[in-house]
N, C-alpha and C positions, 0 to 999 in steps of 0.2 A: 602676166601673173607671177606672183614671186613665188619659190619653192620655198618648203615650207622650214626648212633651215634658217631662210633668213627674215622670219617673220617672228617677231618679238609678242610670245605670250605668254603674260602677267599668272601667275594662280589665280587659282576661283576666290574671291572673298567673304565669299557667300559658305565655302567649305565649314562644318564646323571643324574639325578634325584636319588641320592640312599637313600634318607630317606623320607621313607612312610610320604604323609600329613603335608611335610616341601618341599613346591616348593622354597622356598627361598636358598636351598642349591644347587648347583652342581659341581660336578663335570670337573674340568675345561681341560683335559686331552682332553674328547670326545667332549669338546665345543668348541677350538682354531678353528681356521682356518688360520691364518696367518701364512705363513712360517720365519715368524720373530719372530713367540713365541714358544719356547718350554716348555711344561709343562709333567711330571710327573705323574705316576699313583696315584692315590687316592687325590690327592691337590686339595682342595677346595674351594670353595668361598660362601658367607653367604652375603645376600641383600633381604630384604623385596620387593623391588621395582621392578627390572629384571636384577636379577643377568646374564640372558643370555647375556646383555650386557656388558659382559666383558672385548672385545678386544676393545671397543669404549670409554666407561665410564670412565676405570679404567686405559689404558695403554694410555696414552697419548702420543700425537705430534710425533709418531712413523712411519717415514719414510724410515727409512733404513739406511744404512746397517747392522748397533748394533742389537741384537736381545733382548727378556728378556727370559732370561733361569729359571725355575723354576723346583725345585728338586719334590722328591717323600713325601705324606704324608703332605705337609704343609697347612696349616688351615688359609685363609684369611678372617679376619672380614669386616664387612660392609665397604665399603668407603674410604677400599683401595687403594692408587695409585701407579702407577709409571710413574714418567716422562722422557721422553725418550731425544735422544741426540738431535732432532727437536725442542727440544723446546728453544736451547740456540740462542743467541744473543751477534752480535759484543758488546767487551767492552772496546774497543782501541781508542775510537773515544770519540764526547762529545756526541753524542746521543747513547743510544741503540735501539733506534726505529727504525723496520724494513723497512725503507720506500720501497725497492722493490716489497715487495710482496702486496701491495696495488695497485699494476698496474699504468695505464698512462704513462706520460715520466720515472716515477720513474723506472719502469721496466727494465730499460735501464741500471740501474746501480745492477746487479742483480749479478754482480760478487761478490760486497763486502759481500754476503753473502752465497758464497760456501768457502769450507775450513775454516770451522769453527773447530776449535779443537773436535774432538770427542775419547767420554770420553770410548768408547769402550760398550761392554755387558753388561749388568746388571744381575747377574748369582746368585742368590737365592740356598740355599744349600737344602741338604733334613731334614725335620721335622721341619721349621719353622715354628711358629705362629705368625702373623700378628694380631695387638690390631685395633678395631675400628678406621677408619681415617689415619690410618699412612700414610706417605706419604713416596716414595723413590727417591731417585736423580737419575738423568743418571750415569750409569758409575758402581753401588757401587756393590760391593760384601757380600754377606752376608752368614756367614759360616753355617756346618750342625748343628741344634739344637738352633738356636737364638730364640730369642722373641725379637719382636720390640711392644713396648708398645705401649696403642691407642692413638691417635696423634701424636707420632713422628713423624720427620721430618729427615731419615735419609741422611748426605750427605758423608758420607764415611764410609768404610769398618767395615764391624760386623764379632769380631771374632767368633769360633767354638764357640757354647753353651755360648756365650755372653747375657744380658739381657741389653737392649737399650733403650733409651727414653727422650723425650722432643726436642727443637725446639733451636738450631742443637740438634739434638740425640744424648746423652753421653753413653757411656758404664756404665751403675750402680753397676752391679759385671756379675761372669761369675757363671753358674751353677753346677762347678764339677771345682775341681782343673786341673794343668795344667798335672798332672800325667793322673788322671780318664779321662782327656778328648780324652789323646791321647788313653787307652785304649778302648774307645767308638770309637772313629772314627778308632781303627782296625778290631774293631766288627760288624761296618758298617750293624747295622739290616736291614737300609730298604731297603738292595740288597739282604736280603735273600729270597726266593722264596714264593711267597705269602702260600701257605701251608703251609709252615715251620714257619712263621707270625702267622698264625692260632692259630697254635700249642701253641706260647707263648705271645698270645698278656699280659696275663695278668705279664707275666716276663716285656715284654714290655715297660709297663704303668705304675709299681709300682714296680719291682727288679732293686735293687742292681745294679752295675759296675759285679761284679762277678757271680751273677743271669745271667746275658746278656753273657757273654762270655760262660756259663759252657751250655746255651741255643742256642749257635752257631752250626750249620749245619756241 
């Protein structure tokens, strides 16, 4: 039997709260409720205010049917958003202004505003970190291992290990070449088994392309 020194154990993910004397952190896996958001183990979120309000606050105009899918491991700063496909508006006409949903006779023309283009999921890859403020559009894709910088404003697709930023969000470069990248994403750590994580967080966080694979399960 191994003592217990040498037994690799992972945090709870299930914790909402995992960092002692820091409520501003959680956990966002064991805080969703909405069957329109999926979130991932260990992805968090950081808010001085009440980060618990996260499905309200942060994920906007989110009516359905698009969901926001969120990977494992990603780290969202304060003031995060995402805006969802609820929030679009006719642009075929000369107004954009909603008139139906302000009731009265208006209500009556409540057609012109179903079938609105929908831009589909908004699907977050795993180990992204989100900068202070960013904002994200309906619709976007964002590969495993991005950074979107604080206040972006992303409106389209971030690739794998891409670094993003500003208002549209530009790609500024990408993290690892287009070789290393595909070797990381066959490496695929954060589907390794949280103990096996354990094991090398510090390969993890500071090795090598070759470190990670030669630390594969």
């Amino acid at each position: 039997m191994r003592s217990s020194a040498s037994m690799h154990v992972p945090p709870d993910p299930t914790v909402l709260r995992p960092m002692p004397g820091q409520p501003r952190v959680v956990l966002l896996k064991p805080l969703v409720t909405s069957p329109l958001i999926e979130v991932g183990e260990y992805s968090y979120y950081d808010d001085p205010d009440d980060p618990t309000a996260f499905e309200t606050r942060n994920v906007l105009h989110h009516y359905g049917p698009e969901k926001l899918i969120i990977g494992r491991f990603c780290a969202l700063g304060t003031g995060v958003r995402f805006l969802m496909n609820g929030a679009n508006h006719r642009m075929d006409g000369p107004s954009t202004f909603p008139f139906p949903t302000m009731g009265g006779s208006w209500s009556e023309h409540f057609d012109l505003l179903t079938g609105l283009p929908d831009r589909g999921d908004t699907v977050v890859g795993n180990d992204v970190w989100f900068g202070h403020g960013a904002t994200v559009m309906p619709g976007v894709r964002i590969g495993h291992g991005a950074i979107v910088a604080a206040g972006a404003v992303v409106t389209g697709d971030v690739p794998d290990y891409g670094i993003v930023g500003g208002n549209p969000a530009r790609l500024i470069r990408t993290r690892y070449d287009d070789h290393d990248i595909a070797r990381l994403l066959a490496v695929a750590w954060w589907d390794w088994p949280a103990e096996h994580i354990t094991a090398h967080v510090r390969t993890i966080m500071s090795g090598g392309v070759a470190d990670l694979e030669a630390a594969a399960p």
